[in-house]
Steps between C-alpha positions, in 0.01 A plus 500: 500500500477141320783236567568559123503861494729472810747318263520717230584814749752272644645352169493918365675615793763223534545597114528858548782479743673234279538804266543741731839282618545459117549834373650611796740290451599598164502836627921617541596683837792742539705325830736735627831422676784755695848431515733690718857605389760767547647434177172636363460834666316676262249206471392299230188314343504180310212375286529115511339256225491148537330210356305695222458172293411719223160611704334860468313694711289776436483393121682362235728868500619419875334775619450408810825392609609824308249733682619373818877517453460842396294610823857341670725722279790291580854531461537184381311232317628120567361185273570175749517184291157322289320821343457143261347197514714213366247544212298694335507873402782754580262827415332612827894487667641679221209740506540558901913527422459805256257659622654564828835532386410785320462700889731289713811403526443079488721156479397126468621151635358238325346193718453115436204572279689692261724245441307233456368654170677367144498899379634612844767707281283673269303563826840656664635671155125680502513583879870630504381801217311605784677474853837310637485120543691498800636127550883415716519851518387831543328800340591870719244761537546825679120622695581817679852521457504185670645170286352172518621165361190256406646135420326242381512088487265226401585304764759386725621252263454659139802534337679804348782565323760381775337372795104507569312829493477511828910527602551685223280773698698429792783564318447884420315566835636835652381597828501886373174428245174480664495103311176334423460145362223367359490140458187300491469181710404638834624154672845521423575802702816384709641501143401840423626603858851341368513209789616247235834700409543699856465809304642788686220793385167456461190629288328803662164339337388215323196482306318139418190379386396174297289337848190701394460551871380136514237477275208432760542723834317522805564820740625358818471127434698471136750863520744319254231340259427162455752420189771614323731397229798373602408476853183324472239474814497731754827695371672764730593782247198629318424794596637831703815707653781298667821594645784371536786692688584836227252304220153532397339264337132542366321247276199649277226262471484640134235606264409148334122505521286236699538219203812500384553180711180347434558214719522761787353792411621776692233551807478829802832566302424823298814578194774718675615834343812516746621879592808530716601825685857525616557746715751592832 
């Protein structure tokens, strides 16, 4: 074989797996997660969505992510904070929002993206004809005769009507609900545990995403990622379970596709489709 045919297979090859990595990365993957509690008895599953940024999968109808929440049948469907961009379109969220709320019982907290837009009401007014916007408080749902409480909070420092989101939650907290928050910064957990205030319950789970699961990862050497917002290189909460005491707290590296951060693209970090079993 000539030095310049040697090149070309080389140059066809290293461009073949450069696609390969590509598309596979594009490609969403359906991370599971179990949670044990007694408050739960007859079980539970939780569909969680985070980070959409108004992306679509399996077409422009959402059928993917559709397809694949269906083959979960869960009990409940969750929508974690920026299904937006700060930008752009609202109609692939919407679309995913309808659809599914059609089947499933579902809820929303907004996240920083969201509110960074200038028609962040219109966006809410549009969202709240289709599920609860649950924000300082809570939204009850009863799965298997079982009730649980979902709250919900921007942040740790977003304010509500009184106080911030955040001890507004604390505020209602009732040990006899099965109580899941969903707040979206990942990094300021000891809040969400209640650490700041010496909060006498806890959540039973809190659900987090906006890290992307740190953008670039590399199994074994880069397990949190290489950035994330508000934590910036090398952060600690990206990705995974955690536990803390009587709390569990997983973060979804979301469904934003590989480009949404074009600076760094998303790489070895496939969009998350998060399904939670609770169970005994």
């Amino acid at each position: 074989m000539s030095k310049k045919a040697r090149n070309r297979l080389i140059a066809a090859a290293v461009l073949l797996i450069l696609i390969a990595l590509t598309t596979w990365g594009f490609l969403m993957k359906t991370v599971y997660y179990s949670v044990r509690s007694d408050k739960l008895g007859k079980g539970a599953k939780i569909v969680f969505i985070s980070d959409l940024h108004n992306c679509f999968f399996g077409g422009t109808d959402q059928s993917g992510i559709i397809k694949a929440v269906n083959e979960e049948a869960p009990d409940l469907v969750i929508f974690g904070g920026d299904v937006l961009d700060a930008w752009g379109g609202t109609k692939y969220a919407l679309k995913l929002m309808s659809e599914l709320s059609l089947t499933y019982p579902c809820c929303y907290t907004p996240g920083n993206h969201e509110e960074m837009r200038d028609d962040k009401e219109e966006f809410y007014d549009k969202v709240g004809e289709i599920c609860p916007i649950v924000l300082g408080g809570y939204e009850q749902f009863t799965v298997k005769d079982q009730d649980i409480r979902v709250y919900g909070a921007l942040d740790s420092i977003a304010w509500g009507k009184h106080d911030t989101q955040l001890n507004e939650c604390f505020k209602t907290l009732d040990d006899d609900y099965y109580n899941i928050l969903v707040a979206h910064q990942p990094e300021q957990i000891d809040s969400y545990l209640g650490k700041d205030i010496k909060a006498e319950n806890s959540f039973d789970l809190i659900l987090s995403g906006h890290a992307h699961g740190g953008q670039w990862r590399i199994p074994k050497l880069l397990d949190q990622g290489l950035y994330a917002p508000d934590q910036g290189i090398f952060p600690k909460y990206t990705t995974g379970m955690y536990e803390y005491d009587d709390t569990v707290h997983i973060i979804s590296r979301g469904l934003a596709k590989p480009l949404r951060m074009i600076f760094i693209p998303r790489i070895f970090n496939r969009p998350e489709l998060s399904v939670i079993n609770i169970g005994k």
